[in-house]
TISE-927512 format. One line per field, with one value per residue: x, y, z of N, C-alpha, C in turn; residue in three letters; residue number from 1. Coordinates in steps of 0.05 Angstrom, whole numbers, padded with zeros to 5 digits. Atoms other than C-alpha are relative to their C-alpha. Last residue first. Layout:
BEGIN
n_px = (X|...)
n_py = (Y|...)
n_pz = (Z|...)
ca_px = (X|...)
ca_py = (Y|...)
ca_pz = (Z|...)
c_px = (X|...)
c_py = (Y|...)
c_pz = (Z|...)
residu = (ALA|...)
num = (NUM|...)
END
This chain:
BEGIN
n_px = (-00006|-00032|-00021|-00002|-00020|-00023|-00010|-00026|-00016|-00027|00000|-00017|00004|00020|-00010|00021|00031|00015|00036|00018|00034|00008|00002|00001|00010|-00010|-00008|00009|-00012|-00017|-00027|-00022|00000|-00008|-00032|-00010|00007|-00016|-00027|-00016|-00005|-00028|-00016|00003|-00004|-00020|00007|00007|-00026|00003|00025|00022|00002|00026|00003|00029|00019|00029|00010|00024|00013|00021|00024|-00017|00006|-00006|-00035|-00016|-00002|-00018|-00031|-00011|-00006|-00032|-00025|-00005|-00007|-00026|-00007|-00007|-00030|-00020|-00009|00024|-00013|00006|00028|00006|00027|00005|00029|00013|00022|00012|-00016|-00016|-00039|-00006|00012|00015|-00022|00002|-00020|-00005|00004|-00031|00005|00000|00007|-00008|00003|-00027|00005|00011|00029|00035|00029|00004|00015|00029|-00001|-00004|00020|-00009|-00004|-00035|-00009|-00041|-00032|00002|-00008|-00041|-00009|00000|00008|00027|-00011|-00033|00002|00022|-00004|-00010|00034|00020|-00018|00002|00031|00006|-00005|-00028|-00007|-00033|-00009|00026|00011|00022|-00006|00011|00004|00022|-00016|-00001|00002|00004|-00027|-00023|-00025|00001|00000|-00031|-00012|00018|-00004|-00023|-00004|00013|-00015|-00021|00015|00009|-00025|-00019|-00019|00018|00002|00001|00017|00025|00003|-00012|00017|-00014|00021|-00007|-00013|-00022|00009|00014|00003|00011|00013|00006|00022|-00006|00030|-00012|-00010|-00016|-00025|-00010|00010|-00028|-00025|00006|-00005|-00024|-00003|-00002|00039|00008|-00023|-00008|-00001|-00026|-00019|00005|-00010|00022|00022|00003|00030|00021|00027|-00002|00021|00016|00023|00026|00011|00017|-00012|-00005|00018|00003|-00001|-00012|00000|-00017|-00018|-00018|-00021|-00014|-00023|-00031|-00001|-00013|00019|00014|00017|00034|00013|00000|00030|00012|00019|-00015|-00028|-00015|-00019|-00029|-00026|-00029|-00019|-00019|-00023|-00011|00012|-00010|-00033|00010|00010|00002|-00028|-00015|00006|00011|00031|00029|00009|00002|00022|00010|00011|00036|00014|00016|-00028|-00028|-00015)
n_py = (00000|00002|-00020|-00025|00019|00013|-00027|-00005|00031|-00006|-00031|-00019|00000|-00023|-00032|-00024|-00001|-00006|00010|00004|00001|00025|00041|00017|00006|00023|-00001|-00022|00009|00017|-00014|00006|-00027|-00012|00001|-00019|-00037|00006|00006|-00025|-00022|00002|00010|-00017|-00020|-00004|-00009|-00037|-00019|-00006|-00012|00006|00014|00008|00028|00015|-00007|00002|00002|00005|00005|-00009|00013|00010|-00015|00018|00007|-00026|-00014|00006|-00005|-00031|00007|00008|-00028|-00026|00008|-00002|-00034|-00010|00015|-00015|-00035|-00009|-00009|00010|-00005|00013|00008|00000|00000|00003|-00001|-00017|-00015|-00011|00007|00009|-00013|00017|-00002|-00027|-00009|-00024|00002|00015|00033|00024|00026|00016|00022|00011|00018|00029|00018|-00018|00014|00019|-00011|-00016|-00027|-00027|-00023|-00022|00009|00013|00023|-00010|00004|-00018|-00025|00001|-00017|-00027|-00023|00003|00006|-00016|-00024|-00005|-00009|-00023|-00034|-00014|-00021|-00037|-00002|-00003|-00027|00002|00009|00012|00019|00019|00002|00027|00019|00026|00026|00023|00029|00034|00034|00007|00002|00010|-00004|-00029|-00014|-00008|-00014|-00033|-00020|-00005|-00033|-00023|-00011|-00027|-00020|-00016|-00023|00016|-00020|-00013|-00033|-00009|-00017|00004|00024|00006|00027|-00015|-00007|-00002|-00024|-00020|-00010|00005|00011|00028|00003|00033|00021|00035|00026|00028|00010|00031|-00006|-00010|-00028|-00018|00002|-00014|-00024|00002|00014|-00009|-00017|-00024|-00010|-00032|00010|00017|-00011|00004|00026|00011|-00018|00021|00005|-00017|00005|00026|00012|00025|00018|-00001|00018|-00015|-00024|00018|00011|00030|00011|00020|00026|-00001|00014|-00016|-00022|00017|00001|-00012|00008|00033|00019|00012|00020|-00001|-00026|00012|-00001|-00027|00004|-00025|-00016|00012|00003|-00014|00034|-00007|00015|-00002|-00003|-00026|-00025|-00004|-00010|-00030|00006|-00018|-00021|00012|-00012|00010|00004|-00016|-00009|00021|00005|-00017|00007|00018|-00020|-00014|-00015|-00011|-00022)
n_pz = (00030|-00005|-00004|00019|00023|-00018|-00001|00022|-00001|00002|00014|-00015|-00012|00014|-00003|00003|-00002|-00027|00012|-00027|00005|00002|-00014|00008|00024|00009|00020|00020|00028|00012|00005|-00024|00006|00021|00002|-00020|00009|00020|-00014|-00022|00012|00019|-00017|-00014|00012|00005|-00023|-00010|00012|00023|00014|-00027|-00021|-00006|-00011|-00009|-00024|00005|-00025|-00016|-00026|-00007|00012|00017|00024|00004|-00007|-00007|00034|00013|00000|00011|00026|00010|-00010|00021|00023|-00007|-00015|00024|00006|-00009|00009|-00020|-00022|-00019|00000|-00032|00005|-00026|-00009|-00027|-00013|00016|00004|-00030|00009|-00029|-00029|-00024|-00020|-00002|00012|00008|00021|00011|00008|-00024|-00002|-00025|00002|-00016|-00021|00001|00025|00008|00006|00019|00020|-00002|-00012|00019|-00004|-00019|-00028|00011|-00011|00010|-00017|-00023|00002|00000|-00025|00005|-00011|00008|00025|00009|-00008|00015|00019|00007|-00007|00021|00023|-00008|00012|00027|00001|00010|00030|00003|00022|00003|-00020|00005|00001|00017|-00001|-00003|-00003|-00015|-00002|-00023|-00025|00008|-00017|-00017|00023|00002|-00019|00006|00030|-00010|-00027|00009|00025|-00006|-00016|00028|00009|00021|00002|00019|-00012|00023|00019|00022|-00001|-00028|-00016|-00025|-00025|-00029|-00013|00006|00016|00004|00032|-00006|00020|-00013|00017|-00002|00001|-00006|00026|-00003|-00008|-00029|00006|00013|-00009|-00022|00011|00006|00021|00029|-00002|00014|-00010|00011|00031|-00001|-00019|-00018|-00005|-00002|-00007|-00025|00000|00005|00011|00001|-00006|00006|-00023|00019|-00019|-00011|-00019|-00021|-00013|00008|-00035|-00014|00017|00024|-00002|-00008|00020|00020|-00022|00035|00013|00002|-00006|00013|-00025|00001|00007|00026|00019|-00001|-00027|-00025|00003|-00015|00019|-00012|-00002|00009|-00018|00015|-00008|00010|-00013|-00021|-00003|-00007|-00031|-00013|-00003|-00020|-00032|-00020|00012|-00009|-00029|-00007|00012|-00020|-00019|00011|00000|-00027|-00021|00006|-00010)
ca_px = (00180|00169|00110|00068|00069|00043|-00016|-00027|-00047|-00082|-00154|-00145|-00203|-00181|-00118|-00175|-00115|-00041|00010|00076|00121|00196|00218|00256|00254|00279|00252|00226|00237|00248|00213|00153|00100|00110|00112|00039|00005|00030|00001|-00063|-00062|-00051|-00116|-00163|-00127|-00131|-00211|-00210|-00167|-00216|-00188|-00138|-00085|-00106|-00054|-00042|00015|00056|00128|00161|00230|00264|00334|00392|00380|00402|00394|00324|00290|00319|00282|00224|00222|00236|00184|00135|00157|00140|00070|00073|00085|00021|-00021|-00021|00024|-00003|00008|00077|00094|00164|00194|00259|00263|00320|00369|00316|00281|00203|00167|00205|00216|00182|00144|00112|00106|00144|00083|00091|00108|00121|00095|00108|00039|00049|00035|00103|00150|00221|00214|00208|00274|00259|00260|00296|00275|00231|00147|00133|00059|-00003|00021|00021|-00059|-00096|-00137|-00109|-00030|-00028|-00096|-00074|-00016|-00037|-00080|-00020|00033|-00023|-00027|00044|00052|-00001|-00060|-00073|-00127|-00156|-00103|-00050|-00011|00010|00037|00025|00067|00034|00059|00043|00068|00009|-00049|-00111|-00085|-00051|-00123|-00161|-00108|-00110|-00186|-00186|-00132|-00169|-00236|-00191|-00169|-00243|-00288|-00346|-00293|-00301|-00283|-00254|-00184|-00190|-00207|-00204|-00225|-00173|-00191|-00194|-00251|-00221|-00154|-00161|-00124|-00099|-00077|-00035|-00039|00024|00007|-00040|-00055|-00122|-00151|-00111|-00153|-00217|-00207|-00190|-00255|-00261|-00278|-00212|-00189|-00249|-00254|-00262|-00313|-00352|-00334|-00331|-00285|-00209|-00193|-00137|-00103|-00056|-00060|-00006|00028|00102|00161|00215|00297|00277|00247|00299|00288|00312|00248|00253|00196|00140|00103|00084|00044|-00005|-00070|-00058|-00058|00001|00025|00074|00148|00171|00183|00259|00288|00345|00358|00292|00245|00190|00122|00074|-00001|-00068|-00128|-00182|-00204|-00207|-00259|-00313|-00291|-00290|-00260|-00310|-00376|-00372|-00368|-00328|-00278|-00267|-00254|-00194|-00178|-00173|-00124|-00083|-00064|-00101|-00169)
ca_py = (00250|00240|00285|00236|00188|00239|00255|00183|00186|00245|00226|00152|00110|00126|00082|00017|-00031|-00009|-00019|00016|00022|00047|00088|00139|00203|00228|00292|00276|00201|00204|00272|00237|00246|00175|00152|00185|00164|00084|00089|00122|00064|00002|00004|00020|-00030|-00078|-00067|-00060|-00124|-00171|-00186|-00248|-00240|-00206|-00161|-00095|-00049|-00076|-00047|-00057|-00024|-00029|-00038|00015|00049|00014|00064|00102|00034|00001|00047|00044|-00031|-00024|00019|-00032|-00091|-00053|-00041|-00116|-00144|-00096|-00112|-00191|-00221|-00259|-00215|-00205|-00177|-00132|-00140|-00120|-00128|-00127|-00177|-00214|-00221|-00210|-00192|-00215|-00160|-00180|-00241|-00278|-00356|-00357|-00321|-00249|-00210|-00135|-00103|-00020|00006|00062|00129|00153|00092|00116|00179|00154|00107|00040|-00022|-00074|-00149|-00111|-00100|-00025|-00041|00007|-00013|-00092|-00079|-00094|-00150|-00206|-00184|-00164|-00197|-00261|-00252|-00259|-00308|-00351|-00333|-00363|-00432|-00432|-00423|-00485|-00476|-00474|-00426|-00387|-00331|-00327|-00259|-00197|-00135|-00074|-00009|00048|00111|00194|00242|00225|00236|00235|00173|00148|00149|00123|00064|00045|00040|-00002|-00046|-00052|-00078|-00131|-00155|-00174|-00147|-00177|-00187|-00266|-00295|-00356|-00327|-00255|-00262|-00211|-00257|-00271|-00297|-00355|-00380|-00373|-00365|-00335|-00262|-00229|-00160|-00120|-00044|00012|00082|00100|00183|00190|00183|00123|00094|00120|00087|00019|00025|00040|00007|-00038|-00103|-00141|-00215|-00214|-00170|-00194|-00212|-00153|-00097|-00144|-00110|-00084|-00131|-00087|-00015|00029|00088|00102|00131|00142|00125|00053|00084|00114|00191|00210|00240|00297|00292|00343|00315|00249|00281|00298|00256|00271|00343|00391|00451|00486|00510|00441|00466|00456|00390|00407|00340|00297|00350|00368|00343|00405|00367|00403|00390|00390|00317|00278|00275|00224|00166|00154|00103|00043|00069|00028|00080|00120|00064|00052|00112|00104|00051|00077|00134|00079|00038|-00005|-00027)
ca_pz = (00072|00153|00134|00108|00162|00203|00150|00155|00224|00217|00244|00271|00236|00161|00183|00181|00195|00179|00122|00143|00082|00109|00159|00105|00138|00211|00224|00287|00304|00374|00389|00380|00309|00290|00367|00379|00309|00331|00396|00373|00317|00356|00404|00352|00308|00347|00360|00293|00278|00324|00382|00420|00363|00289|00284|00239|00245|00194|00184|00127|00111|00045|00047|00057|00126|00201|00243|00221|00186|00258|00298|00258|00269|00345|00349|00315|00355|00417|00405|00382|00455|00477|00420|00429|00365|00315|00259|00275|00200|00208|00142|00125|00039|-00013|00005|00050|-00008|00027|-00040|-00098|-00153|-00227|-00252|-00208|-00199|-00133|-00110|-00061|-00120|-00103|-00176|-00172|-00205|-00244|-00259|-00227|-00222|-00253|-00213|-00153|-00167|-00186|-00141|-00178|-00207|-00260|-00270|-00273|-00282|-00318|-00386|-00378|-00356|-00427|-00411|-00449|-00436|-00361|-00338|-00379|-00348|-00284|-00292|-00329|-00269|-00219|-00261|-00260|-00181|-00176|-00153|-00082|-00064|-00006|-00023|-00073|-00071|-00098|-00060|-00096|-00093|-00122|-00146|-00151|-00195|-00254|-00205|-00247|-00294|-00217|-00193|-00254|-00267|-00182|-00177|-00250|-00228|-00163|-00197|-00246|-00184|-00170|-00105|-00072|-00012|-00016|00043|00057|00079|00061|-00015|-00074|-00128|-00188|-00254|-00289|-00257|-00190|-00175|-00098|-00095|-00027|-00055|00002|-00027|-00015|-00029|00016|00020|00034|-00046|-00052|00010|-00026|-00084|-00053|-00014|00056|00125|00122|00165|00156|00175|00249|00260|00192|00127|00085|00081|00074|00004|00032|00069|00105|00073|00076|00093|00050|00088|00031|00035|00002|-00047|-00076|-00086|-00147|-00184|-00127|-00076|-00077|-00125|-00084|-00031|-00102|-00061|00003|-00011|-00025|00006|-00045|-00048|-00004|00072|00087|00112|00064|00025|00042|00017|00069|00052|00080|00082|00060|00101|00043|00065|00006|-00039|-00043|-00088|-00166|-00202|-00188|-00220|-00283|-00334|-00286|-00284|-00360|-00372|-00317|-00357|-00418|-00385|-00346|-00406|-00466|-00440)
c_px = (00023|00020|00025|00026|00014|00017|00032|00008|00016|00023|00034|00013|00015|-00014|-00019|00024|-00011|-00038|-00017|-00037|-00010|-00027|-00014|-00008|00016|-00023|00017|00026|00003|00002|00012|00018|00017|00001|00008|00032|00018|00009|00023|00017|00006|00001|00028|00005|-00002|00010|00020|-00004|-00014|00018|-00002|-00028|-00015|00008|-00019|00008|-00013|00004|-00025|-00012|-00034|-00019|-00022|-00022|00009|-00007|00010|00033|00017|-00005|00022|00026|00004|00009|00017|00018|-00003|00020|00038|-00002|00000|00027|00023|00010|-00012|-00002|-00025|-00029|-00019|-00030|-00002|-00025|00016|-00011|-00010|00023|00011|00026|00010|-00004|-00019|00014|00013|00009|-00003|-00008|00022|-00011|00009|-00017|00014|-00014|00023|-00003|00010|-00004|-00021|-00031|00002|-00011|-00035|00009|00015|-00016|00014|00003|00035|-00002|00018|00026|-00003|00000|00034|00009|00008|-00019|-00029|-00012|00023|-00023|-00016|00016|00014|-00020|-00027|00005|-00002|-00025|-00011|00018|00033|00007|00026|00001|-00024|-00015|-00016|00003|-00019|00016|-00024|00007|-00013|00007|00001|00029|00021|00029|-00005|-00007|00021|00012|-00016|00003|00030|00002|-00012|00016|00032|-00014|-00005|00026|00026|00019|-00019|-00002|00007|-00018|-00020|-00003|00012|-00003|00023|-00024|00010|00005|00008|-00021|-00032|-00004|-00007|-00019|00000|-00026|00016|-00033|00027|00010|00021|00035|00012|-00006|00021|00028|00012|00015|00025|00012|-00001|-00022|-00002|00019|00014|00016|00022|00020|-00010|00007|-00015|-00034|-00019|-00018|-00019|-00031|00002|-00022|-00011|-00024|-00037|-00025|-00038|00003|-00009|-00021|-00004|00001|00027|-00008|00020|00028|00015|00016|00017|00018|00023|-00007|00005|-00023|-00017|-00016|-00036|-00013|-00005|-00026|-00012|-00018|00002|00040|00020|00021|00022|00018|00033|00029|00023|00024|00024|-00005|00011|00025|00002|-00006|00002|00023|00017|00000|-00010|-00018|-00021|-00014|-00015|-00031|-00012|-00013|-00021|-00022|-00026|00015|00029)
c_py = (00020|-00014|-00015|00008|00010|-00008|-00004|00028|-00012|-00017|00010|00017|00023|00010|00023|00034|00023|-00006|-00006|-00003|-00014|00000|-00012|-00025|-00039|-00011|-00019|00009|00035|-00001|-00020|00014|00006|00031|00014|-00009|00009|00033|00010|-00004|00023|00030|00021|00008|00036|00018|00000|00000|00030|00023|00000|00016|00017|-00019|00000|-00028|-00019|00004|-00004|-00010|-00009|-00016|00004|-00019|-00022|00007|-00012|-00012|00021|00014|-00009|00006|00026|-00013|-00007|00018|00019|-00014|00000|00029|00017|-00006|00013|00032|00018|00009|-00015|00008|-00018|-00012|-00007|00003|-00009|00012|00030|00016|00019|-00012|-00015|00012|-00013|00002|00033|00006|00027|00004|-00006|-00024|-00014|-00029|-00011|-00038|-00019|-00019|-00015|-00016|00024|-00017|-00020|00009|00011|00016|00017|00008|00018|-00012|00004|-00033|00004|-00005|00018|00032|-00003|00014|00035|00030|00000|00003|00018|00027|00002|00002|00020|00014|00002|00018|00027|00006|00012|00029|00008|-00005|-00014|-00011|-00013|-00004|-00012|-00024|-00016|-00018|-00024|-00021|-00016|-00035|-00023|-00003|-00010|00014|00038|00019|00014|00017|00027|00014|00019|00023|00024|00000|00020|00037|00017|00010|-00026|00027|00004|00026|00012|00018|-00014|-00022|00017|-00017|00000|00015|00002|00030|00012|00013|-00010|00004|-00029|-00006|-00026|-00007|-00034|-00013|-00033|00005|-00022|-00006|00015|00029|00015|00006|00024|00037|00006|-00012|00020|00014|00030|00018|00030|-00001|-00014|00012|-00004|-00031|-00017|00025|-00012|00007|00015|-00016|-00032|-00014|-00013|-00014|-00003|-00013|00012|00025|-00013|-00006|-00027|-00012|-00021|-00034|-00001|-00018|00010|00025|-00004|-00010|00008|-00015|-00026|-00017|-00014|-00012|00001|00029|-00007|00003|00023|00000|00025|00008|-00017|-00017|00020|-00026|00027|-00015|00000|00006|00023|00020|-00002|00011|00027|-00002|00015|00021|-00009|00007|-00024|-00018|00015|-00006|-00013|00011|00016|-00009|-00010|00023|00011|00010|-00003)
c_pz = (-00001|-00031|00009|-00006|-00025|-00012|00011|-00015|-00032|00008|00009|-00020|00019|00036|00010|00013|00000|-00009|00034|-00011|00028|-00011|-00017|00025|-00001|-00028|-00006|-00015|-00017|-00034|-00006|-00005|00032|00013|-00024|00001|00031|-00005|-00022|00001|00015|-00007|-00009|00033|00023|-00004|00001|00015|00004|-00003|-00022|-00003|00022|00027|00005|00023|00013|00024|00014|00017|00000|00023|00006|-00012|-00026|-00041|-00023|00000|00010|-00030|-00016|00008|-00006|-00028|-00007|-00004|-00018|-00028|-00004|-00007|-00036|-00009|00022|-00008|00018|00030|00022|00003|00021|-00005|00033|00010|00038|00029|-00002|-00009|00023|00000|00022|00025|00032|00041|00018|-00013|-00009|-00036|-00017|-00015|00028|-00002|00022|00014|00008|00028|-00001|-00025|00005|00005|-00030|-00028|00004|00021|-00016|00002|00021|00033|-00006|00015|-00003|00027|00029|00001|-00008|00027|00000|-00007|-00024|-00031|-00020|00012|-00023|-00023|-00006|00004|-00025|-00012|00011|-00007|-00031|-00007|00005|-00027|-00007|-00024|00004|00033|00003|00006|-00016|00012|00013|00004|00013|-00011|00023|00017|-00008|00014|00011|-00034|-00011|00020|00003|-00029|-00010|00022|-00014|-00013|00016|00009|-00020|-00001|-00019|-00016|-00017|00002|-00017|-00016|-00014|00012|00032|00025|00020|00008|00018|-00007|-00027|-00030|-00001|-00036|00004|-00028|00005|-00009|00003|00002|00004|-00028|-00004|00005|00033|00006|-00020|00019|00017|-00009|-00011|-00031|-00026|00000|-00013|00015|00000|-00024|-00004|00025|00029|00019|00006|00013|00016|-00014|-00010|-00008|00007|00008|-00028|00015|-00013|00023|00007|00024|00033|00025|-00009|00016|00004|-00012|-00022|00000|00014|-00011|-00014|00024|-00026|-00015|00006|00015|-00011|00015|00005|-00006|-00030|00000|00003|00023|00015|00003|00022|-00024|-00002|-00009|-00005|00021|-00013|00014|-00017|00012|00027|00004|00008|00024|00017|00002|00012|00030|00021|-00020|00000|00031|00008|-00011|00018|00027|-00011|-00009|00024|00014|-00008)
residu = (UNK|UNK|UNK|UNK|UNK|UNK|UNK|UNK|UNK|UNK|UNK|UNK|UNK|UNK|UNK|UNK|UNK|UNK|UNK|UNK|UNK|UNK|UNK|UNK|UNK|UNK|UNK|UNK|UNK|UNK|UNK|UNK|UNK|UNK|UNK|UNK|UNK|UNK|UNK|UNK|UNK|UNK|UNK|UNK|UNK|UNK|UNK|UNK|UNK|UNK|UNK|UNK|UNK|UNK|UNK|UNK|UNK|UNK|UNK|UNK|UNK|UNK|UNK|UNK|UNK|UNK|UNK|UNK|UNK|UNK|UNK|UNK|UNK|UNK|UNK|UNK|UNK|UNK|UNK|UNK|UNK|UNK|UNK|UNK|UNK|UNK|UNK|UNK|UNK|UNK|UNK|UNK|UNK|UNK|UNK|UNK|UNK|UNK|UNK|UNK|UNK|UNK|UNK|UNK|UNK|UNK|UNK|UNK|UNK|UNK|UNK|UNK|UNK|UNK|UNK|UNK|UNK|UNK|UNK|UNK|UNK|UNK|UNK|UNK|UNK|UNK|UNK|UNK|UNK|UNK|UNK|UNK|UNK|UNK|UNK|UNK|UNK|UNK|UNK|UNK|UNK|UNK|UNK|UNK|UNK|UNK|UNK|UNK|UNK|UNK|UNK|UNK|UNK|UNK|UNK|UNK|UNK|UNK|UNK|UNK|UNK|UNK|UNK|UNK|UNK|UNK|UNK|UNK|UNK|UNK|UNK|UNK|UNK|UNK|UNK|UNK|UNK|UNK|UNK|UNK|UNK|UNK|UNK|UNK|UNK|UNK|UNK|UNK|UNK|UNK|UNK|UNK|UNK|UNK|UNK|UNK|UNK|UNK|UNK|UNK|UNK|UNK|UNK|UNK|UNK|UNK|UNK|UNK|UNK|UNK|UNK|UNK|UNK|UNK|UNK|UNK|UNK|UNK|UNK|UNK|UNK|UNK|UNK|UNK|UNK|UNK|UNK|UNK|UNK|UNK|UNK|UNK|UNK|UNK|UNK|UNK|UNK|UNK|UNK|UNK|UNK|UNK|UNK|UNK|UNK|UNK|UNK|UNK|UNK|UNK|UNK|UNK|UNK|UNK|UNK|UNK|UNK|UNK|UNK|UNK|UNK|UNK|UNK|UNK|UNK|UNK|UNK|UNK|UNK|UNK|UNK|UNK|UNK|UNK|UNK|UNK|UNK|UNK|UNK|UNK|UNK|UNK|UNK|UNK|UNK|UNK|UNK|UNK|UNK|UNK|UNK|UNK|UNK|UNK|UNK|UNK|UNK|UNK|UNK)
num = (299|298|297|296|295|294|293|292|291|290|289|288|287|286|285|284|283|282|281|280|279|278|277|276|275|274|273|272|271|270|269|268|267|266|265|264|263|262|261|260|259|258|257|256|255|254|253|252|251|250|249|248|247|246|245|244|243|242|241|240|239|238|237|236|235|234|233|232|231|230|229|228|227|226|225|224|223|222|221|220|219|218|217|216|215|214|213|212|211|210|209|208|207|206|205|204|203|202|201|200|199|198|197|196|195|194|193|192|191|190|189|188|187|186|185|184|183|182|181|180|179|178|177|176|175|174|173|172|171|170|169|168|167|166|165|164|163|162|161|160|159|158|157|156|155|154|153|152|151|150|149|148|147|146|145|144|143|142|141|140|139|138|137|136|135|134|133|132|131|130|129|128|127|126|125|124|123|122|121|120|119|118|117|116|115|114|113|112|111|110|109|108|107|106|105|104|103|102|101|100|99|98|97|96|95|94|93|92|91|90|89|88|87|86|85|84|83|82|81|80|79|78|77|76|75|74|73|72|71|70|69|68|67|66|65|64|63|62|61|60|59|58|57|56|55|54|53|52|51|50|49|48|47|46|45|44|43|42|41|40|39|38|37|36|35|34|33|32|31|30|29|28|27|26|25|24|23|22|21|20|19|18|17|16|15|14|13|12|11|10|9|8|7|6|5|4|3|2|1)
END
């Protein structure tokens, strides 16, 4: 494979590109300069075109997926109920890749388990999406999971993906976030391994992360708010704000806890029409209908 339009070939010949359509509900994204209606009512798979090609990144509010190849494993394990495709196809545009060096490749891992699921598999989801949906980005996290190799031995997988394989054309690797319109059709590189190439995930110059994955649901209810609040006050670096936790239940009973709460402050008179909180990666989303709709709209 050569770029995002082989690859996306590539995908339907092995059955991994395609996922059932989104829902038909159309979204309004609002323009972050007059807070007007945008001329056209897009889907949650174009949300992206409505946004001028200067918006910085940091000003937009992008839903996400924590762990999000995390489907298999059991109540405890799985943090997703849909496939990578599927998630782009509802709107995510933020992926946390948990990779385990094995073989010299990468396997999708959530601690010991094995998702049945290669990087190579969501390089192909993510090239046939963005080849369909040129306006639109994805921001990856990237990092080593259920393995300890060395940072170097990490950097050569991934670049033997990159270089071997035929994916250098689908990343915007640098040590800045782009503009919006410097990463349509591609894949925005957030290295979480010292051995990365490309803009360090969790640079405290760069990055406010909110990731209190321990933390009982009512104490991290309140950690959320007061992470939107500060993406609203406090503006300038990029905001993320995980949802998920795995303390005292499993993450979908967390989740299905977390998420109403979450869906009823986003759409609050506190934040309305306030833009830029940030990437917000969240367990099974797909679970609480219009929840990243919500998120959406504070574009």
């Amino acid at each position: 494979m050569t770029g995002a339009l082989t690859a996306a070939a590539g995908a339907t010949a092995l059955g991994l590109g395609a996922a059932a359509p989104a829902s038909a509900r159309g979204l309004t994204v609002r323009t972050p300069a007059t807070r007007t209606p945008a001329t056209r009512t897009l889907g949650p798979q174009d949300w992206m075109a409505a946004l001028p090609d200067s918006t910085a990144l940091q000003r937009m509010t992008i839903p996400g997926t924590h762990d999000s190849g995390a489907r298999l494993g059991g109540l405890y394990v799985a943090c997703q109920n849909t496939s990578i495709a599927e998630q782009l196809d509802s709107g995510i545009r933020f992926l946390d890749v948990r990779c385990r060096v094995t073989g010299g490749s990468f396997a999708i891992h959530h601690a010991a388990f094995f998702q049945n699921l290669m990087f190579g598999d969501v390089l192909v989801a993510c090239a046939a999406f963005l080849a369909a949906h040129p306006s639109e980005t994805v921001l990856m996290r990237v990092k080593q999971e259920y393995s300890t190799e060395s940072d170097a031995t990490f950097r050569a997988v991934f670049d033997d993906y990159l270089d071997h394989r035929g994916w250098r054309p689908l990343f915007r690797i640098a040590d800045t976030l782009p503009t919006l319109g410097q990463a349509r059709g591609r894949v925005v590189l957030l290295a979480d391994n010292a051995g990365l190439p490309g803009l360090r995930y969790g640079d405290g110059g760069v990055f406010d992360i909110q990731d209190d994955y321990n933390t009982e649901p009512f104490a991290k209810r309140g950690r959320i708010e007061d992470q939107f609040r500060k993406a609203v006050q406090q503006p300038g670096k990029l905001f993320v704000n995980y949802t998920s936790t795995a303390a005292y239940m499993p993450p979908r009973w967390n989740s299905d806890r977390l998420n109403p709460q979450v869906h009823a402050f986003v759409d609050g008179a506190e934040l309305a029409g306030r833009t830029g909180l940030g990437i917000v990666p969240m367990d099974f989303p797909n679970t609480r209908s219009g929840l990243v709709a919500s998120l959406i709209r504070h574009n």
